[in-house]
Rosetta silent file (secondary structure, phi, psi, omega in degrees, C-alpha in Angstrom):
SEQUENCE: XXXXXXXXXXXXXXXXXXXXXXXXXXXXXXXXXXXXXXXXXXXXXXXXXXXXXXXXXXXXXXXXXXXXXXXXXXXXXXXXXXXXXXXXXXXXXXXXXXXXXXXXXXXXXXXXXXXXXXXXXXXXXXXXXXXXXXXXXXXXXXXXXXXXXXXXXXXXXXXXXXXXXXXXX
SCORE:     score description
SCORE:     0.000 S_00000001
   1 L     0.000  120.170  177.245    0.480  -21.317   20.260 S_00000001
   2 L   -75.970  155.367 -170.437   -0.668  -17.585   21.164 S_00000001
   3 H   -67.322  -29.032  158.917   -1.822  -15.861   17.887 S_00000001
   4 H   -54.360  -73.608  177.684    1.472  -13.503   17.285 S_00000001
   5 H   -25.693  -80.823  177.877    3.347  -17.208   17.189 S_00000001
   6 H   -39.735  -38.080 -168.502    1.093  -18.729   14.748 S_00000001
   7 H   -60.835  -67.385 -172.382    0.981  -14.996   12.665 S_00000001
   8 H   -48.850  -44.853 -165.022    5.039  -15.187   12.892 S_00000001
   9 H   -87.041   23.748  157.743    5.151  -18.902   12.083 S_00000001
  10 H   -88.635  -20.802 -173.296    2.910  -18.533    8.676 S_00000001
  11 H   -91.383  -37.135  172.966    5.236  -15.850    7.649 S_00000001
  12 L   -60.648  -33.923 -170.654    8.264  -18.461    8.350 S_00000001
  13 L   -62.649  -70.829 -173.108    6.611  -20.950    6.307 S_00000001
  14 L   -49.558  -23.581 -155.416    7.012  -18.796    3.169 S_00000001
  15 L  -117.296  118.681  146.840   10.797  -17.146    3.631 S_00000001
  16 L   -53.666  103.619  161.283   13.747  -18.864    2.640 S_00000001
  17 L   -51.359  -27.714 -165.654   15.810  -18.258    6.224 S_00000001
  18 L   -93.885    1.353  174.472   18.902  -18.191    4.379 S_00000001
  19 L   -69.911  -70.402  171.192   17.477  -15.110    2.329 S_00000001
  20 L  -124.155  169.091  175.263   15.579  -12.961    4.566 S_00000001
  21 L  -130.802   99.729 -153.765   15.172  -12.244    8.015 S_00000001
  22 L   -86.322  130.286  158.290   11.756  -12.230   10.077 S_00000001
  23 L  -106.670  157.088  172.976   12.130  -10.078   12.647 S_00000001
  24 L  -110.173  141.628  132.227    8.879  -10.138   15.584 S_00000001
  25 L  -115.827  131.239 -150.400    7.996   -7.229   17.045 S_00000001
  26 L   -89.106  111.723 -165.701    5.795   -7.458   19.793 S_00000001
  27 L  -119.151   -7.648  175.490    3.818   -4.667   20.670 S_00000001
  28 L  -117.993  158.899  172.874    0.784   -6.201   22.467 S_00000001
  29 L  -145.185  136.653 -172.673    0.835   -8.544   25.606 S_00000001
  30 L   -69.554   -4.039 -178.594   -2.724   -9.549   27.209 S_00000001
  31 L   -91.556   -5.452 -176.921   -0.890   -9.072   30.668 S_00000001
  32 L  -120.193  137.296 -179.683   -0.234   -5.409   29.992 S_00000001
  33 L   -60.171  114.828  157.249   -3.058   -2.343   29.552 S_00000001
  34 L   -58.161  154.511 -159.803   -2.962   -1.549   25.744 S_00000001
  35 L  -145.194  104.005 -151.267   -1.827    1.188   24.601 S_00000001
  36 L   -91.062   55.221  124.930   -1.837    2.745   21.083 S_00000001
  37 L   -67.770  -67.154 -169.791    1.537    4.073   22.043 S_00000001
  38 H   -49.878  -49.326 -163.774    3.101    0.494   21.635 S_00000001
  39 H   -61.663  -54.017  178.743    1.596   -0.100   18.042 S_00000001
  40 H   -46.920  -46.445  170.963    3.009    3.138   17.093 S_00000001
  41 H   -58.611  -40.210 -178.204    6.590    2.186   18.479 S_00000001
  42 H   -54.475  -31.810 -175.560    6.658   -1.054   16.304 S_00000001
  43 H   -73.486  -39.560  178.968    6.194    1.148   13.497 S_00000001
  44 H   -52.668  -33.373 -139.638    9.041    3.257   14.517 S_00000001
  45 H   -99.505  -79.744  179.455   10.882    0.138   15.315 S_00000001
  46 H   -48.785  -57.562  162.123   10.550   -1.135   11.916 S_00000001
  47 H   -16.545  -75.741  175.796   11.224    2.245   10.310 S_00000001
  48 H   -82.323    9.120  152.353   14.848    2.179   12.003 S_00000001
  49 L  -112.875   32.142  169.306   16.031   -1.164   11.207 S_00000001
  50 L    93.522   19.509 -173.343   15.334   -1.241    7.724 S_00000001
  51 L   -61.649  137.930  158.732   12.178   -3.547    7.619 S_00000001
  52 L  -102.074   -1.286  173.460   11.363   -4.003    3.794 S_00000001
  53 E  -123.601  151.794  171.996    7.956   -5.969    4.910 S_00000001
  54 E  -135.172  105.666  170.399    5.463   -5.297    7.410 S_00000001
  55 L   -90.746  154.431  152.710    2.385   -7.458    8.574 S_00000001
  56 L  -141.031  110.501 -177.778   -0.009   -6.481   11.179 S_00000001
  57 L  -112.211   80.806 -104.848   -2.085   -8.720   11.853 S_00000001
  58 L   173.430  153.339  171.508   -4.599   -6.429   13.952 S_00000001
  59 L   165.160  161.850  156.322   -7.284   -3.703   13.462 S_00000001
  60 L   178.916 -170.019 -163.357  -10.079   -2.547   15.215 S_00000001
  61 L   -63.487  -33.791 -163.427  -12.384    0.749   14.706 S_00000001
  62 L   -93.177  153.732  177.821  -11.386    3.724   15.543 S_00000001
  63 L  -116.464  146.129 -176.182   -8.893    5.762   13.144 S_00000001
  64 L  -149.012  131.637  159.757   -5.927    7.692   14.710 S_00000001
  65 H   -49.805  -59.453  175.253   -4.036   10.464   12.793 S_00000001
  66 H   -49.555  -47.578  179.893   -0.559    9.063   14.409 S_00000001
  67 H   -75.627  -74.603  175.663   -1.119    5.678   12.983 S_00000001
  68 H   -12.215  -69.319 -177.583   -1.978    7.044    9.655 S_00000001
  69 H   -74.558   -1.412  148.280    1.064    9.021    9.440 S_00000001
  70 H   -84.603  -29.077  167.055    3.038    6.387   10.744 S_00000001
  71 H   -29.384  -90.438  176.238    1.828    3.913    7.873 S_00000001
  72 H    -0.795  -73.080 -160.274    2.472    6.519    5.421 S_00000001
  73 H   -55.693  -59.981 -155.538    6.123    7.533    6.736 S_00000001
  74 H   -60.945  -51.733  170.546    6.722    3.388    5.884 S_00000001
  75 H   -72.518   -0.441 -169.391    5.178    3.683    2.644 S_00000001
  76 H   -85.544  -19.443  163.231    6.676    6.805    1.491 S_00000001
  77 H  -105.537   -3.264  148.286   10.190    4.580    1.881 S_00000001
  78 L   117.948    9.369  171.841    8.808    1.788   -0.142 S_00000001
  79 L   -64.522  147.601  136.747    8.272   -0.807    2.988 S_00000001
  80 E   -24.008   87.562  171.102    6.093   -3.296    2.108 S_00000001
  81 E  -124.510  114.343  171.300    2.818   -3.352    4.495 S_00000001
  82 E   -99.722  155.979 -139.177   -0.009   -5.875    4.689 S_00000001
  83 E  -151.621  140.942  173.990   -2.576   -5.496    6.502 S_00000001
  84 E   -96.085  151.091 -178.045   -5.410   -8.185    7.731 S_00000001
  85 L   -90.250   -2.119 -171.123   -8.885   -6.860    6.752 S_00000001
  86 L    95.052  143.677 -158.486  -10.922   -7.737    9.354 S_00000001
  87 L   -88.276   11.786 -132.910  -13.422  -10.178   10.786 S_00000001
  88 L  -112.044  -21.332 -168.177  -16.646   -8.133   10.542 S_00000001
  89 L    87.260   10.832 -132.993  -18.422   -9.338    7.452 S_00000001
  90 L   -99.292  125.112  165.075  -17.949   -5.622    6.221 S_00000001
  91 E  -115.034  127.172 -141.407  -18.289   -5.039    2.667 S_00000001
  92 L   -76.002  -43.769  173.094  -15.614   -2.168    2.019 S_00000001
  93 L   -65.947    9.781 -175.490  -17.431   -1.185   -0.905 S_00000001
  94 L  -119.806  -65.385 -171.617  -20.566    0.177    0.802 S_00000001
  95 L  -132.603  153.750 -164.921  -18.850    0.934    3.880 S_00000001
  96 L  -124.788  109.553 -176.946  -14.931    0.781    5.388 S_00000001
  97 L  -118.922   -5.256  153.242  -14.586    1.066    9.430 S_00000001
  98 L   -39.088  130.759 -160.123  -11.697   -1.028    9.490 S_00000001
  99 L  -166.238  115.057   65.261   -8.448    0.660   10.510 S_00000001
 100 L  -129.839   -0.922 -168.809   -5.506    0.654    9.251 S_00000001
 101 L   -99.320   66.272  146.826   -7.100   -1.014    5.874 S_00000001
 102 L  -130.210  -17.326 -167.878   -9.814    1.894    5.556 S_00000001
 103 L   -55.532    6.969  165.065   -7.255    4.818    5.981 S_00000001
 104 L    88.893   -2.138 -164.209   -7.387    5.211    1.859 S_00000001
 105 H   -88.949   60.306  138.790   -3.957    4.608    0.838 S_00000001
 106 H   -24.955  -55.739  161.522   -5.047    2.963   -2.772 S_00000001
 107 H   -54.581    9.885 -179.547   -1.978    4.949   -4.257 S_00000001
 108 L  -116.398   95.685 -170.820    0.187    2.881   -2.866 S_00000001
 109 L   -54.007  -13.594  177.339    1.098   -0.446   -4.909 S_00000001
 110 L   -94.235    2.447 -170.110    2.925   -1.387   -1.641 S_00000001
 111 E   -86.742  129.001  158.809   -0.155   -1.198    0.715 S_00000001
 112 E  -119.028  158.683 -163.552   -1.956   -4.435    0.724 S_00000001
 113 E  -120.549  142.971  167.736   -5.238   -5.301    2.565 S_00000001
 114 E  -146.953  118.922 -175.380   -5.788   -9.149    2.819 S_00000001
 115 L   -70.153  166.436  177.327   -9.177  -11.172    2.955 S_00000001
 116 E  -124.472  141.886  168.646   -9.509  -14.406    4.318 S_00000001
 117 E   -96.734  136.953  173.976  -10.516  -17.718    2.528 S_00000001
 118 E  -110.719   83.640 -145.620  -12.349  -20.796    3.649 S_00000001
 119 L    47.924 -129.754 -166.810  -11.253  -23.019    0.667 S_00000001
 120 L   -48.478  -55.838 -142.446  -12.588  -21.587   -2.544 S_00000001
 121 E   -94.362  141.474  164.100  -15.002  -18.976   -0.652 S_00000001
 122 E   -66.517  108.543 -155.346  -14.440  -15.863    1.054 S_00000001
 123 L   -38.804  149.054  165.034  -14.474  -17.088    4.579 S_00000001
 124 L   -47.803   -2.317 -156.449  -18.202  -15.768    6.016 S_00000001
 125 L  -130.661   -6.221  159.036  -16.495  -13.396    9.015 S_00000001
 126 L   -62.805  157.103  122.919  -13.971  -11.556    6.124 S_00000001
 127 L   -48.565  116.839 -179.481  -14.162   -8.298    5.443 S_00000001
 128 E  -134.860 -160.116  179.695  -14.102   -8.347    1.699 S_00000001
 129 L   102.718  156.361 -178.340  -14.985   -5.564   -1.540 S_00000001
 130 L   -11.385  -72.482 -175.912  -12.604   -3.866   -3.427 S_00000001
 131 L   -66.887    9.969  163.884   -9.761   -2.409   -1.707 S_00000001
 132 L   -78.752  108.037 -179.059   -8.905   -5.987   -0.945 S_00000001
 133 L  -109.552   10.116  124.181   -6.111   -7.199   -3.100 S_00000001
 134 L  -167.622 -177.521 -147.822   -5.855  -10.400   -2.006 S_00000001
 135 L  -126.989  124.328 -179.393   -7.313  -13.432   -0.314 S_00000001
 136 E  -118.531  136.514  163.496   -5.390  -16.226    1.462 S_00000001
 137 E   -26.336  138.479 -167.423   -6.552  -19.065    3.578 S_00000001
 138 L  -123.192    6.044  157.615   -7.672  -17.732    6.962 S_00000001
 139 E   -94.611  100.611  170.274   -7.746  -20.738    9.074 S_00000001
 140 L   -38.432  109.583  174.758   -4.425  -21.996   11.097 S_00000001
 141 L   -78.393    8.403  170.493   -4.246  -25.688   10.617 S_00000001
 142 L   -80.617  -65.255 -167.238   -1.784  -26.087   13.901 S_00000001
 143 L  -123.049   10.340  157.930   -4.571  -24.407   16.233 S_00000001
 144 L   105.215  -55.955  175.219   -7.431  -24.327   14.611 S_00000001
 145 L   -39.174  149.400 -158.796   -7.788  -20.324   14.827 S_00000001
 146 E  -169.892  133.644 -168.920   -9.172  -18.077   11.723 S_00000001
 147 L   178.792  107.649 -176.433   -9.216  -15.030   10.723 S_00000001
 148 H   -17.331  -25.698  171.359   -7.780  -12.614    8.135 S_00000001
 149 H   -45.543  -56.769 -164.295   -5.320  -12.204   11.131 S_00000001
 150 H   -81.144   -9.206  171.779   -3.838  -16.236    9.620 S_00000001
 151 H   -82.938  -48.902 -176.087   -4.407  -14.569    5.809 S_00000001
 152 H   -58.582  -54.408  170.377   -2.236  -12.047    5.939 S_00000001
 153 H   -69.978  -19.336 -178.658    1.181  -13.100    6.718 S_00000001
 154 H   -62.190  -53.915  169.156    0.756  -16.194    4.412 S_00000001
 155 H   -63.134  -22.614 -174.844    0.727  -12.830    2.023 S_00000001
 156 H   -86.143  -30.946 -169.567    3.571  -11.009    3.862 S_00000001
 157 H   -81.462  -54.808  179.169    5.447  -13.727    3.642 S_00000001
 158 H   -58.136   -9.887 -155.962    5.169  -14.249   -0.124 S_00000001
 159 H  -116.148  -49.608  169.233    6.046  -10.739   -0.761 S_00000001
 160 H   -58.000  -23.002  178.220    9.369  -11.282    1.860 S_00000001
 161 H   -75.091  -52.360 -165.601   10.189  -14.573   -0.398 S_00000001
 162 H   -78.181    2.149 -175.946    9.979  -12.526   -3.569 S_00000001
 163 L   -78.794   -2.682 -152.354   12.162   -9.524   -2.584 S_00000001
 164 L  -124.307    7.301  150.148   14.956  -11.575   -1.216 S_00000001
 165 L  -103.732   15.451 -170.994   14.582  -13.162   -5.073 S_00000001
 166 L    36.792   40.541  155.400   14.641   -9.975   -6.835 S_00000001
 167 L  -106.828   10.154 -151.738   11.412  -10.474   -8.446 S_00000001
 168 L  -121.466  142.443  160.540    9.350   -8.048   -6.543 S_00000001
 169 L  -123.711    0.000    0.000    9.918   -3.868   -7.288 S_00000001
């Protein structure tokens, strides 16, 4: 299982099918030169069908004004977006280099950042500290791989179960 599979099928786990509807959108492929043009179109993507959740389960250093302001445009219509926090060891409260969870949006009750657990413990290789609101197991028991990447959607997913129950606002 490549890690977008495993990401998608932890998100599957959680969602009543007959409820909601996981869409994938794929924006990276290791056979093609990245491009932060693609990441942006998934956001765009999502924007114009209606997503009400968004994982990315993804980051890396660098900050870009276009992704920022594509986040934004999603939370400013009330999507959902979780975010993995990163493998780094980083503690967010001294310092945040992490990107999209360092870009500040704290004013948003829908932005979530999500640590990873190794049972009880914050795995050693999360990113943890405040703006992390919450912490899920971060190792896939299918392929063995771990990372806040395998935390998040486990969270995205819970958040796609409760809207399509009407408990979530």
């Amino acid at each position: 299982i490549a890690h977008g599979t495993a990401v998608a099928e932890l998100i599957a786990q959680e969602i009543n099918p007959d409820q909601a509807c996981l869409v994938i959108i794929k924006w990276y492929d290791p056979g093609v030169p990245f491009h932060p043009d693609h990441i942006l179109k998934s956001y765009e993507w999502a924007l114009k069908i209606g997503a009400k959740v968004v994982n990315l389960s993804a980051g890396g250093l660098f900050a870009s004004e276009e992704e920022y302001q594509a986040i934004k445009a999603m939370l400013d219509v009330g999507i959902e977006f979780v975010v993995a926090a990163g493998n780094s060891s980083q503690d967010f409260d001294k310092a945040c280099t992490e990107y999209p969870a360092c870009y500040g949006f704290k004013k948003y009750r829908n932005f979530t950042i999500v640590g990873a657990l190794d049972g009880e413990e914050i795995a050693y290789y999360s990113n943890y500290g405040g703006p992390i609101s919450a912490y899920r197991e971060g190792k896939h028991k299918k392929t063995g791989m771990q990372g806040t990447s395998f935390a998040a959607p486990v969270v995205a997913g819970e958040i796609a179960a409760e809207l399509s129950n009407g408990r979530k606002k």
